[in-house]
MARDREN-26570 format. One record per residue (C-alpha): residue number from 1; residue in three letters; x, z, y. Coordinates in nm, 4 decimals, padded with zeros to 6 digits. Layout:
% residues N
<seq = NUM	type = ALA	c1 = X	c3 = Z	c2 = Y> $
...
***
This chain:
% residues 253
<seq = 1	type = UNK	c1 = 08.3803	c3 = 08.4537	c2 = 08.1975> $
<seq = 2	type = UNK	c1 = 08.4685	c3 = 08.7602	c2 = 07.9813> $
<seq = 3	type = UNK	c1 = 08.8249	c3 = 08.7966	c2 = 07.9024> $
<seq = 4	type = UNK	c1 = 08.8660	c3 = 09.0883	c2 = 07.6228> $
<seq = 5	type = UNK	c1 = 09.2469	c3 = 09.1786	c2 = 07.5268> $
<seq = 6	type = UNK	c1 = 09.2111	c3 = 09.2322	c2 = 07.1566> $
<seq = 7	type = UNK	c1 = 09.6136	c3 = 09.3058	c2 = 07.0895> $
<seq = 8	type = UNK	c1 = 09.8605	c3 = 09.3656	c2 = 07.3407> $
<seq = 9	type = UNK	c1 = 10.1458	c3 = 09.4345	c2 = 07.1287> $
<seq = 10	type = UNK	c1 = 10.4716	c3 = 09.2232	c2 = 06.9145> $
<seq = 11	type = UNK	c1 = 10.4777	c3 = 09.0515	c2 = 06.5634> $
<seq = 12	type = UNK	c1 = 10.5639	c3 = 09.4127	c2 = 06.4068> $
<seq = 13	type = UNK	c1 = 10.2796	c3 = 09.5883	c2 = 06.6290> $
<seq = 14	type = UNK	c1 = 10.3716	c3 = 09.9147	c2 = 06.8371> $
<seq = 15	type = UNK	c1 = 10.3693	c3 = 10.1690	c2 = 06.6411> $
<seq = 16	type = UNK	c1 = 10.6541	c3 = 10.0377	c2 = 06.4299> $
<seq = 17	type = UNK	c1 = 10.6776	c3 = 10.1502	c2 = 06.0931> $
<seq = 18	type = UNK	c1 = 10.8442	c3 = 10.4373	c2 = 06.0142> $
<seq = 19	type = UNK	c1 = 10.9807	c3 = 10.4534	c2 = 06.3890> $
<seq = 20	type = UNK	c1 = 11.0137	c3 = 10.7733	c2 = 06.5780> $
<seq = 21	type = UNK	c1 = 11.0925	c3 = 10.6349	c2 = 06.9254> $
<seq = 22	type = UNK	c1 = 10.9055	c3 = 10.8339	c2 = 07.2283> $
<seq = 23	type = UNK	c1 = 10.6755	c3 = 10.5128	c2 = 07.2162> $
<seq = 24	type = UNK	c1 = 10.6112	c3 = 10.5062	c2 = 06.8724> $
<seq = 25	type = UNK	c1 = 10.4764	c3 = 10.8824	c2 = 06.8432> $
<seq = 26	type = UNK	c1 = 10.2708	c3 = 10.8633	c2 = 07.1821> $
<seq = 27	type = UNK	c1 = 09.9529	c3 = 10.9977	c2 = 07.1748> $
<seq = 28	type = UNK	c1 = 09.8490	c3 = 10.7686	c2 = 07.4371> $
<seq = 29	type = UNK	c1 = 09.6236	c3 = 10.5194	c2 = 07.3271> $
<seq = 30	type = UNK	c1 = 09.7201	c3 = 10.2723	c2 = 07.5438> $
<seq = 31	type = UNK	c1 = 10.0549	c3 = 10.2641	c2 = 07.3742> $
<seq = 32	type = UNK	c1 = 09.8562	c3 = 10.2028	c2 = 07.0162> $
<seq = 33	type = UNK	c1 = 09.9486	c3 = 09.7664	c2 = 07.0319> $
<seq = 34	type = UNK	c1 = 09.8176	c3 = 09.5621	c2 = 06.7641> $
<seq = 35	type = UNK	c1 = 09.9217	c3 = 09.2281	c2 = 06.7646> $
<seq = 36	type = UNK	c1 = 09.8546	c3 = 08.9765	c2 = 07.0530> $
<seq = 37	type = UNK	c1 = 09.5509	c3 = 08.8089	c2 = 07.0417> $
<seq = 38	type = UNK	c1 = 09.2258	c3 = 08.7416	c2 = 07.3139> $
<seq = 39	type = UNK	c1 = 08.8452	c3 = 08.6577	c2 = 07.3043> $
<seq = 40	type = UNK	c1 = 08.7311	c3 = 08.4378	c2 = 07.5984> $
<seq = 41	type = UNK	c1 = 08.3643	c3 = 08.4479	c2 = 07.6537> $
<seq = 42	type = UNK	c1 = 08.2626	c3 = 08.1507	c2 = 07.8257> $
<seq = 43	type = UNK	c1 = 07.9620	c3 = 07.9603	c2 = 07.8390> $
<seq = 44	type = UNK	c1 = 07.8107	c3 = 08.0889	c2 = 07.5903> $
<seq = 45	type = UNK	c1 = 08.1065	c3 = 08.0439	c2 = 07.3063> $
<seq = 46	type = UNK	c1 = 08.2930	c3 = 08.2689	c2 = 07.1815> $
<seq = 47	type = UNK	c1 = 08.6536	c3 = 08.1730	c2 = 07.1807> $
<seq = 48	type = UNK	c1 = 08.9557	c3 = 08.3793	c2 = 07.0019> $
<seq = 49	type = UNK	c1 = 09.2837	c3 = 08.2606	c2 = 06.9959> $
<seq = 50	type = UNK	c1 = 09.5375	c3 = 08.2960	c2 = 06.7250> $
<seq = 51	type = UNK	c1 = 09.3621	c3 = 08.5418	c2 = 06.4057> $
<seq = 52	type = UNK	c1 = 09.7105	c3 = 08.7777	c2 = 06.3561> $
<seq = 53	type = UNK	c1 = 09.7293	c3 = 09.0255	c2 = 06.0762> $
<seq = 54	type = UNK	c1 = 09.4961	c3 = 09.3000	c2 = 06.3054> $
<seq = 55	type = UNK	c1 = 09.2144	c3 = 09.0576	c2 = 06.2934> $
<seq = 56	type = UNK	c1 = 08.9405	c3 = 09.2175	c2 = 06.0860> $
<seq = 57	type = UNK	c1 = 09.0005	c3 = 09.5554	c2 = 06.2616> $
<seq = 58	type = UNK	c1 = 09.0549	c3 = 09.3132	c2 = 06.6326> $
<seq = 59	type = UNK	c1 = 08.6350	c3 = 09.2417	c2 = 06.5311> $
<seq = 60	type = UNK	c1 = 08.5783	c3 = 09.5296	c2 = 06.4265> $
<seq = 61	type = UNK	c1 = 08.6731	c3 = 09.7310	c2 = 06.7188> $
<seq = 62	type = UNK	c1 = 08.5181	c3 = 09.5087	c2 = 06.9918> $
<seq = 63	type = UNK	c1 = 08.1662	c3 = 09.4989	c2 = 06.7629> $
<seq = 64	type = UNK	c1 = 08.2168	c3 = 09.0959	c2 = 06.7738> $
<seq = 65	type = UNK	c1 = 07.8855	c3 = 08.9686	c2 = 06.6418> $
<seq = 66	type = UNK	c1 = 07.9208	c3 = 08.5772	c2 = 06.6774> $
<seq = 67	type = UNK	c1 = 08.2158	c3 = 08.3592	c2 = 06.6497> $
<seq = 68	type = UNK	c1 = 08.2443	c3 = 07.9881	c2 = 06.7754> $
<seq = 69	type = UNK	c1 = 08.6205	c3 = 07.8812	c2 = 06.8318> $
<seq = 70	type = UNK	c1 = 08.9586	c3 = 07.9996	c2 = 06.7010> $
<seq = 71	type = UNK	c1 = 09.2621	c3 = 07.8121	c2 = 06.9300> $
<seq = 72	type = UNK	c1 = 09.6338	c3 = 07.8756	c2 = 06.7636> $
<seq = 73	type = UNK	c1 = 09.9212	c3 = 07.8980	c2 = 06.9784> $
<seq = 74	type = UNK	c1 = 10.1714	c3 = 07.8522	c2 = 06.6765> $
<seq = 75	type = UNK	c1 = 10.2204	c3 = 07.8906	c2 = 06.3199> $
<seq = 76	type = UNK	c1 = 10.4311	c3 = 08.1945	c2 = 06.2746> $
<seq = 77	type = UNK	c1 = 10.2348	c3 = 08.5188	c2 = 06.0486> $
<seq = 78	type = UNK	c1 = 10.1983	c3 = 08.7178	c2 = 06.3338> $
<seq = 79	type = UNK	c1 = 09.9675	c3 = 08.4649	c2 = 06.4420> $
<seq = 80	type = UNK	c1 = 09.7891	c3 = 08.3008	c2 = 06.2164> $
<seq = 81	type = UNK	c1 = 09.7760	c3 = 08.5721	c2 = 05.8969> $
<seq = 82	type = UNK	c1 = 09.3728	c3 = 08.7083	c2 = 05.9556> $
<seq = 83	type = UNK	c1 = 09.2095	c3 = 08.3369	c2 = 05.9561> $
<seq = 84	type = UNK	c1 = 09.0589	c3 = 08.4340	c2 = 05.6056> $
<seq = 85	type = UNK	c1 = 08.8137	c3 = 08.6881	c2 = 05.7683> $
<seq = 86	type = UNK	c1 = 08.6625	c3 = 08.4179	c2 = 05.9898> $
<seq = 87	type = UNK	c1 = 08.4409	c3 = 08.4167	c2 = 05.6662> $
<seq = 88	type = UNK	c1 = 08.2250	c3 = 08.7186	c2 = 05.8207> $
<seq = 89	type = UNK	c1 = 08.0638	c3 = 08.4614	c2 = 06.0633> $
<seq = 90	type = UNK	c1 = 07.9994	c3 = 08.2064	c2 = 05.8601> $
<seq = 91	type = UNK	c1 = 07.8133	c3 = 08.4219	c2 = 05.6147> $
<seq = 92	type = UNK	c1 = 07.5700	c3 = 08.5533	c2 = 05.9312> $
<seq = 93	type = UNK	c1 = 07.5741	c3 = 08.2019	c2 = 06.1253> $
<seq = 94	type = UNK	c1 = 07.5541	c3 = 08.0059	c2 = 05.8359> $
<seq = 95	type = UNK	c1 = 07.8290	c3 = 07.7302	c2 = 06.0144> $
<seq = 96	type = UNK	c1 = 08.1872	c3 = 07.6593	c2 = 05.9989> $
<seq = 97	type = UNK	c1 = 08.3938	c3 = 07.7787	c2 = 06.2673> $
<seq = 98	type = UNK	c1 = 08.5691	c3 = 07.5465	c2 = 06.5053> $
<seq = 99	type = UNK	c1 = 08.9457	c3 = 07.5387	c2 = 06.4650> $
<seq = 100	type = UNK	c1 = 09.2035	c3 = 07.3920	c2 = 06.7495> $
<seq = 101	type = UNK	c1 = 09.6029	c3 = 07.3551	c2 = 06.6222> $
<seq = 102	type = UNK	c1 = 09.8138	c3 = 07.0919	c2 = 06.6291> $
<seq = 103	type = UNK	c1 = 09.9444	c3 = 06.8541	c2 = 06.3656> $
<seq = 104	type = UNK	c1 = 10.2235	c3 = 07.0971	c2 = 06.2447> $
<seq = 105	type = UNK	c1 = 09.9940	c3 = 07.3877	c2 = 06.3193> $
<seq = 106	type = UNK	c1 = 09.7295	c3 = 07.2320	c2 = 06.1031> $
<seq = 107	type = UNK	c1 = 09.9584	c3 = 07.1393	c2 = 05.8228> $
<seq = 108	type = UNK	c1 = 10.1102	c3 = 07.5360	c2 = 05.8040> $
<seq = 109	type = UNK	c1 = 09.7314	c3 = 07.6462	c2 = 05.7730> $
<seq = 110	type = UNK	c1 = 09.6260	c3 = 07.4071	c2 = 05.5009> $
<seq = 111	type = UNK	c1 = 09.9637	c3 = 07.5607	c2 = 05.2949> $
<seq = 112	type = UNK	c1 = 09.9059	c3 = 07.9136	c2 = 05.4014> $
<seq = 113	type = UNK	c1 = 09.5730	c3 = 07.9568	c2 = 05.3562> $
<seq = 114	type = UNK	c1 = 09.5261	c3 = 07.6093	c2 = 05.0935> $
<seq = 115	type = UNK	c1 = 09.2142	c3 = 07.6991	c2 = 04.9106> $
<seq = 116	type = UNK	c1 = 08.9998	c3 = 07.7014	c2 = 05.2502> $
<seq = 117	type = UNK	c1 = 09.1175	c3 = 07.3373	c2 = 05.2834> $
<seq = 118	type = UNK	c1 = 09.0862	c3 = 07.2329	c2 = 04.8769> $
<seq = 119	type = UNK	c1 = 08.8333	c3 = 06.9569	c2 = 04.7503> $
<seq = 120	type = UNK	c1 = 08.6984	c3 = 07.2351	c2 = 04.5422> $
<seq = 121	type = UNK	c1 = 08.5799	c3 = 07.5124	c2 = 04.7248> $
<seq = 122	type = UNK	c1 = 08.5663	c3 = 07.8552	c2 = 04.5430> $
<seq = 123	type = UNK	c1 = 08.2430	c3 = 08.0389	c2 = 04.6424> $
<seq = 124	type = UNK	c1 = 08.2962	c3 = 08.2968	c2 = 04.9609> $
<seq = 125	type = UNK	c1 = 08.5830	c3 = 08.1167	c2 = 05.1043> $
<seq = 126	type = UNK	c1 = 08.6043	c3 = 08.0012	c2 = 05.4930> $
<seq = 127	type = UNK	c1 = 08.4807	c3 = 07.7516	c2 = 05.6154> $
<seq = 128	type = UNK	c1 = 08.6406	c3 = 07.5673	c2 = 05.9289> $
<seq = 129	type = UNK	c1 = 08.6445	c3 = 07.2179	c2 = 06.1036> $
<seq = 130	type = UNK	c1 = 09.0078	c3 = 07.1221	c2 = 06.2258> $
<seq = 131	type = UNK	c1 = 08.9934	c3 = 07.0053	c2 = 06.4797> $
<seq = 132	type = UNK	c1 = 09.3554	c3 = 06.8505	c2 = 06.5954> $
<seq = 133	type = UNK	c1 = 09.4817	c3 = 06.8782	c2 = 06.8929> $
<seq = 134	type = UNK	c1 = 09.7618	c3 = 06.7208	c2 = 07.1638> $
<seq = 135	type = UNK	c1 = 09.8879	c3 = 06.8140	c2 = 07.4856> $
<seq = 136	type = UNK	c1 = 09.5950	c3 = 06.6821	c2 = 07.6685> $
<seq = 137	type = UNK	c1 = 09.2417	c3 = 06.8124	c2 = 07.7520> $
<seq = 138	type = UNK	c1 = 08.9612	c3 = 06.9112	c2 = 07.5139> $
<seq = 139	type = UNK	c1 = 08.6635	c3 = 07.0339	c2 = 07.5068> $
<seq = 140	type = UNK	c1 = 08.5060	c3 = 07.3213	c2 = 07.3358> $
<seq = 141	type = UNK	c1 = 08.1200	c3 = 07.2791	c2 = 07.3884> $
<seq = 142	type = UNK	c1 = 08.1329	c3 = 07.1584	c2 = 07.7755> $
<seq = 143	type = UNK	c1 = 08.4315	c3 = 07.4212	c2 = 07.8018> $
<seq = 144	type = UNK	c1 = 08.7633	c3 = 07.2818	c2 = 07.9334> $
<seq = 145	type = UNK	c1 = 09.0346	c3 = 07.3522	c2 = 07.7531> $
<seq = 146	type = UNK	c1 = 09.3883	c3 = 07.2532	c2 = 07.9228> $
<seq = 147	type = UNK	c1 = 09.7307	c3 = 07.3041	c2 = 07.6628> $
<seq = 148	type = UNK	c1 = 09.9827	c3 = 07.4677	c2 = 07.8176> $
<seq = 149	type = UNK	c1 = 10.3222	c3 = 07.3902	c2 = 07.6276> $
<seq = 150	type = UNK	c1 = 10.5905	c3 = 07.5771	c2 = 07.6002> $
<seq = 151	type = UNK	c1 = 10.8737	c3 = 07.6524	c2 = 07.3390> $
<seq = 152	type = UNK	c1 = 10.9704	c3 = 07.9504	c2 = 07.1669> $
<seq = 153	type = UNK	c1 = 11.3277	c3 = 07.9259	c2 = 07.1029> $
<seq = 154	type = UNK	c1 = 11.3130	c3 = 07.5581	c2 = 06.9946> $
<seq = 155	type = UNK	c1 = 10.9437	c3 = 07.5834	c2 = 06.8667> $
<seq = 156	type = UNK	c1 = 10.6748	c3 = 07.4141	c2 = 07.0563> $
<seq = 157	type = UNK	c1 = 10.3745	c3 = 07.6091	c2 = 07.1214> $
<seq = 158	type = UNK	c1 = 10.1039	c3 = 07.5788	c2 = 07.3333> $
<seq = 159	type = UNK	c1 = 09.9342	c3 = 07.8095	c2 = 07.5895> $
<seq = 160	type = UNK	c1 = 09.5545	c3 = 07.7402	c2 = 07.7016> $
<seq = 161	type = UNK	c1 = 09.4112	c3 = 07.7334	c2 = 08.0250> $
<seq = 162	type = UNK	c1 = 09.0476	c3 = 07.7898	c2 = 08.0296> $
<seq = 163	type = UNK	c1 = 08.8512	c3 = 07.7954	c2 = 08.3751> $
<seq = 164	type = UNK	c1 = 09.0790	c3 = 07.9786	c2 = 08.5924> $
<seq = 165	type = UNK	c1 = 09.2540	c3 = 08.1629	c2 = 08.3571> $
<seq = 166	type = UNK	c1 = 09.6022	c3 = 08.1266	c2 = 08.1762> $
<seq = 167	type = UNK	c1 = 09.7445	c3 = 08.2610	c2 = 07.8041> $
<seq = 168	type = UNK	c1 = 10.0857	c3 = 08.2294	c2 = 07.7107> $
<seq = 169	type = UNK	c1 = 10.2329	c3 = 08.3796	c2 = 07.4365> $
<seq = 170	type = UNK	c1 = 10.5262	c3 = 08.3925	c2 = 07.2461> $
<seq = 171	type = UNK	c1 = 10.7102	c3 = 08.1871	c2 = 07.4845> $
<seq = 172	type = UNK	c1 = 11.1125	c3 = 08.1618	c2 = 07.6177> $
<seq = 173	type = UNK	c1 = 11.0493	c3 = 07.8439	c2 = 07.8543> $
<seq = 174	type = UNK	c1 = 10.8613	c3 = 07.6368	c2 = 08.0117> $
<seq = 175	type = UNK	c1 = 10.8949	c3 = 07.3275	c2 = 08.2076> $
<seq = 176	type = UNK	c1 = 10.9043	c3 = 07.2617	c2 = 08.5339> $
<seq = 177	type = UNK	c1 = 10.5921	c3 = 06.9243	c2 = 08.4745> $
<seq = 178	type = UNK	c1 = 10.4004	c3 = 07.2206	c2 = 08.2683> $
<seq = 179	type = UNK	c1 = 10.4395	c3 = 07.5174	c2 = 08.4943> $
<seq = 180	type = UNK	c1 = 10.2629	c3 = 07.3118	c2 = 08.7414> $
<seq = 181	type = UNK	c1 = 09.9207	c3 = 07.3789	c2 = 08.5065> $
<seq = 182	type = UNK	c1 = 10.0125	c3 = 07.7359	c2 = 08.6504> $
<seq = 183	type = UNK	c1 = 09.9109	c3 = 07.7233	c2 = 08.9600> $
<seq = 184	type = UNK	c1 = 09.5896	c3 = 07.9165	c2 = 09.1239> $
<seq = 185	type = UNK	c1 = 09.5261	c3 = 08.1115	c2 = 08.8308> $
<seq = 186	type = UNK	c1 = 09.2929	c3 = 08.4053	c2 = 08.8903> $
<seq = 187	type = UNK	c1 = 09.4451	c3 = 08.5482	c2 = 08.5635> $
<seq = 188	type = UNK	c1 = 09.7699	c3 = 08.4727	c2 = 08.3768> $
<seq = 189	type = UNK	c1 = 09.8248	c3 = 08.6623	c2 = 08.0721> $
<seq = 190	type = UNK	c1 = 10.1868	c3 = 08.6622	c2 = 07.9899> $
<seq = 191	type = UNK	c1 = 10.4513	c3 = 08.7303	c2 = 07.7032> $
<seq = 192	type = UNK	c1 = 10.6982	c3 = 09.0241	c2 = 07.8462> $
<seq = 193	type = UNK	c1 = 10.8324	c3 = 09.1288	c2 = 07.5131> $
<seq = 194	type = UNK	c1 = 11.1156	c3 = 09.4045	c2 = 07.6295> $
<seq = 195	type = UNK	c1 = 11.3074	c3 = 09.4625	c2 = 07.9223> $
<seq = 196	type = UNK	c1 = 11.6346	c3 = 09.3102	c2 = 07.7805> $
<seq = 197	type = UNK	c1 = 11.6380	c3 = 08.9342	c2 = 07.7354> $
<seq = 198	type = UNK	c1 = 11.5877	c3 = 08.7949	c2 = 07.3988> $
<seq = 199	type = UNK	c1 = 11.6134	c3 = 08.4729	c2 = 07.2194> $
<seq = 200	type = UNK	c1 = 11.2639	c3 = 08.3556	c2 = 07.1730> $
<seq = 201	type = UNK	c1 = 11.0349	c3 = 08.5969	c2 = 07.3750> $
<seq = 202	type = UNK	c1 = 11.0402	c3 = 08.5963	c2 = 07.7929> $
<seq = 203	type = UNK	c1 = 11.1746	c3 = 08.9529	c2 = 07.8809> $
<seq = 204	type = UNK	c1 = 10.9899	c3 = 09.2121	c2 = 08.1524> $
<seq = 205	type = UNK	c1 = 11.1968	c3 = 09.0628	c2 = 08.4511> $
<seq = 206	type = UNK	c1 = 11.1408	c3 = 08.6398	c2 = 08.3448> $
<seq = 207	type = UNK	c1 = 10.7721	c3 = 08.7366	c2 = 08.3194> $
<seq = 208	type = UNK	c1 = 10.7599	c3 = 08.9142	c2 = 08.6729> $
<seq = 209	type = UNK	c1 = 10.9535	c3 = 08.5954	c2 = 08.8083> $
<seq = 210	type = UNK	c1 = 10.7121	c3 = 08.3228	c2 = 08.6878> $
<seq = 211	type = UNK	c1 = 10.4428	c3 = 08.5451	c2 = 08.7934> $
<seq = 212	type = UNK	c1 = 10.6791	c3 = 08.5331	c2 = 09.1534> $
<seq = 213	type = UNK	c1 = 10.6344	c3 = 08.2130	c2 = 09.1421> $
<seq = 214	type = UNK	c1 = 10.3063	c3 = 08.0472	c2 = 09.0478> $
<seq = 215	type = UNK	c1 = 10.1328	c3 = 08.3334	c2 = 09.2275> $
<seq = 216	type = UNK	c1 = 09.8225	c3 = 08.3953	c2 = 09.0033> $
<seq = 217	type = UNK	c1 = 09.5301	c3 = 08.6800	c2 = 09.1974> $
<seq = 218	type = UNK	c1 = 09.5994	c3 = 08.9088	c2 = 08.8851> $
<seq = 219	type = UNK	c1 = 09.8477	c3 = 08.9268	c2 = 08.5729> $
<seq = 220	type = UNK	c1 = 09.8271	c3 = 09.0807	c2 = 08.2164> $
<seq = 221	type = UNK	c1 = 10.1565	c3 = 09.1420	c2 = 08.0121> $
<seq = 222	type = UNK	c1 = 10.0995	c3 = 09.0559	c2 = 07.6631> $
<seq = 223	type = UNK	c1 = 10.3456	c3 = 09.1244	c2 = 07.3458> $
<seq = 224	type = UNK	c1 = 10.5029	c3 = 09.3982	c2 = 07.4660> $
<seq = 225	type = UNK	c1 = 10.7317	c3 = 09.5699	c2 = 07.1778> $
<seq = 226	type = UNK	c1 = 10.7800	c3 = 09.9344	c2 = 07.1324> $
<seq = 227	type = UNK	c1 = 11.1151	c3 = 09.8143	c2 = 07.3636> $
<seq = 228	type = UNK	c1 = 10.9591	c3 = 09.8070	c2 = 07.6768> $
<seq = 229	type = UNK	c1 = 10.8303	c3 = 10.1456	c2 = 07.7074> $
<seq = 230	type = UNK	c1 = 10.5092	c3 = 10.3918	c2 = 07.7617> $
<seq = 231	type = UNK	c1 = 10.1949	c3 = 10.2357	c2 = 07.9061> $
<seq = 232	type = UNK	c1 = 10.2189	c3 = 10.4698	c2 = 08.1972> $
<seq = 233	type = UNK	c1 = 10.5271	c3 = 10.4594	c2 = 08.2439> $
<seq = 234	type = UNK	c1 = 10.5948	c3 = 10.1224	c2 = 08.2988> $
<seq = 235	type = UNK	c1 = 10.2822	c3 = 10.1094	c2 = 08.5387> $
<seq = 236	type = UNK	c1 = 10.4731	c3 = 10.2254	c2 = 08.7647> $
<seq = 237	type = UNK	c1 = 10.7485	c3 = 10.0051	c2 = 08.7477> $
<seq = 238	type = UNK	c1 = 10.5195	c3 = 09.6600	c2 = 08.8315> $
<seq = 239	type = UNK	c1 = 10.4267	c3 = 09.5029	c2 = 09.1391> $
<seq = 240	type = UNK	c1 = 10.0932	c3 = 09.4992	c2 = 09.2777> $
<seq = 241	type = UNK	c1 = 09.8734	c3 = 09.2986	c2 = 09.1230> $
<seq = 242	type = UNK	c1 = 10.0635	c3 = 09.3003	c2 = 08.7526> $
<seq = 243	type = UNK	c1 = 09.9368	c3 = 09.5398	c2 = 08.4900> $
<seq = 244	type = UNK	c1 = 10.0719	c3 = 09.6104	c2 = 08.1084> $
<seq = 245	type = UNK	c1 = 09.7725	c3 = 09.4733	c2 = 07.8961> $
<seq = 246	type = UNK	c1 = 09.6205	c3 = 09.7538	c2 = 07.6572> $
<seq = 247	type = UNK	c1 = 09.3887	c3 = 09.6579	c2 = 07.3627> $
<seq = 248	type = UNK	c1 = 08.9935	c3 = 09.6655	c2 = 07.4051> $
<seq = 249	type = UNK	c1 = 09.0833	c3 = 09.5779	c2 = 07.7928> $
<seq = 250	type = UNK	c1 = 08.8236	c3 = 09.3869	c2 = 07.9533> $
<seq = 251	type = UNK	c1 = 08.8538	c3 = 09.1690	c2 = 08.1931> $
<seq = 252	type = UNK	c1 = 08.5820	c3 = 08.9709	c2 = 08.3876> $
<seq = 253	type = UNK	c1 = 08.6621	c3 = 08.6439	c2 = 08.6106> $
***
């Protein structure tokens, strides 16, 4: 399995606009953070969950040639705002692409984004299959897919587990029945959006402690805000095995 990090940073991406914060104006392009998103290659699928904003250019930069799945965590832009360029790969593969949400997920897409879901379909638009989804298993080809959820703030959303890896994003708790899905991970990839705490988002030091606690081989830290600091810096700052996510990472399981 081929796990590639294709945006490591928040909803407004790091840098900020107009910002000049030491984070911000690094050169460092580890500290250039689009906005959170990952492609799982997995038995022969390829599987990207949540299309935010950075999309086309998330494609782009990774030279993505085929596209099977899409998996949505939530409905909120940051998320959910590049689905339109799915349209690339159903012009080459001549098929609609595969689309995981749940019920409220599903029904934010079809207003969002209604004329991919009309009766009448204007020439050139995307094509997907929804395909709705619950807190229990699926399957995506003979791939396993296990929901993780979670809530941000009072939102539900749902993390995936695929194989022996882990995605959350975007998330302030979880409970104790789902945490157990955590458990002998090889990977968890993890919301840490600051060091402070905030409302909706797990901060640096609740990321580190679930990580304490479920004990996963390796961990990625995923929508990270210009907040939390310089790529290097905070390297230095983690315990073994933990690692700030950068975009373009790849990681193989």
């Amino acid at each position: 399995m081929k796990v590639t990090i294709l945006g490591s940073g928040t909803s407004q991406g790091v840098p900020v606009i107009a910002c000049d914060c030491d984070v911000c104006l690094s050169e460092d392009s580890k500290d250039k953070r689009l906005r959170t998103s990952v492609m799982v290659e997995v038995d022969n699928n390829t599987i990207v969950i949540d299309t935010g904003p950075d999309f086309r250019t998330q494609m782009l930069n990774e030279k993505v040639q085929k596209l099977d799945a899409v998996l949505f965590t939530h409905e909120h832009k940051d998320h959910v705002a590049g689905l339109d360029d799915v349209r690339a790969f159903n012009y080459k593969w001549k098929k609609d692409i595969e689309v995981y949400a749940t019920t409220r997920v599903s029904d934010a897409l079809k207003r969002e984004f209604h004329y991919v879901f009309s009766d009448v379909r204007y020439p050139g638009t995307p094509r997907v299959n929804m395909n709705l989804i619950s807190n229990t298993d699926f399957y995506i080809g003979k791939t396993k897919v296990k929901p993780i959820e979670a809530l941000h703030h009072k939102l539900p959303v749902f993390g995936y587990k695929i194989r022996n890896l882990a995605y959350l994003t975007d998330v302030s708790y979880i409970s104790p029945s789902e945490k157990k899905k955590l458990f002998g991970l090889d990977l968890l990839i993890i919301d840490a959006l600051r060091k402070e705490q905030h409302l909706s988002h797990f901060s640096l030091n609740q990321a580190l402690e679930l990580i304490h606690e479920v004990k996963p081989k390796n961990s990625r830290l995923i929508h990270m805000s210009h907040y939390i600091g310089k790529h290097s810096e905070l390297m230095k700052e983690l315990p073994l095995n933990v690692f700030p996510s950068y975009d373009g990472e790849v990681i193989f399981l």
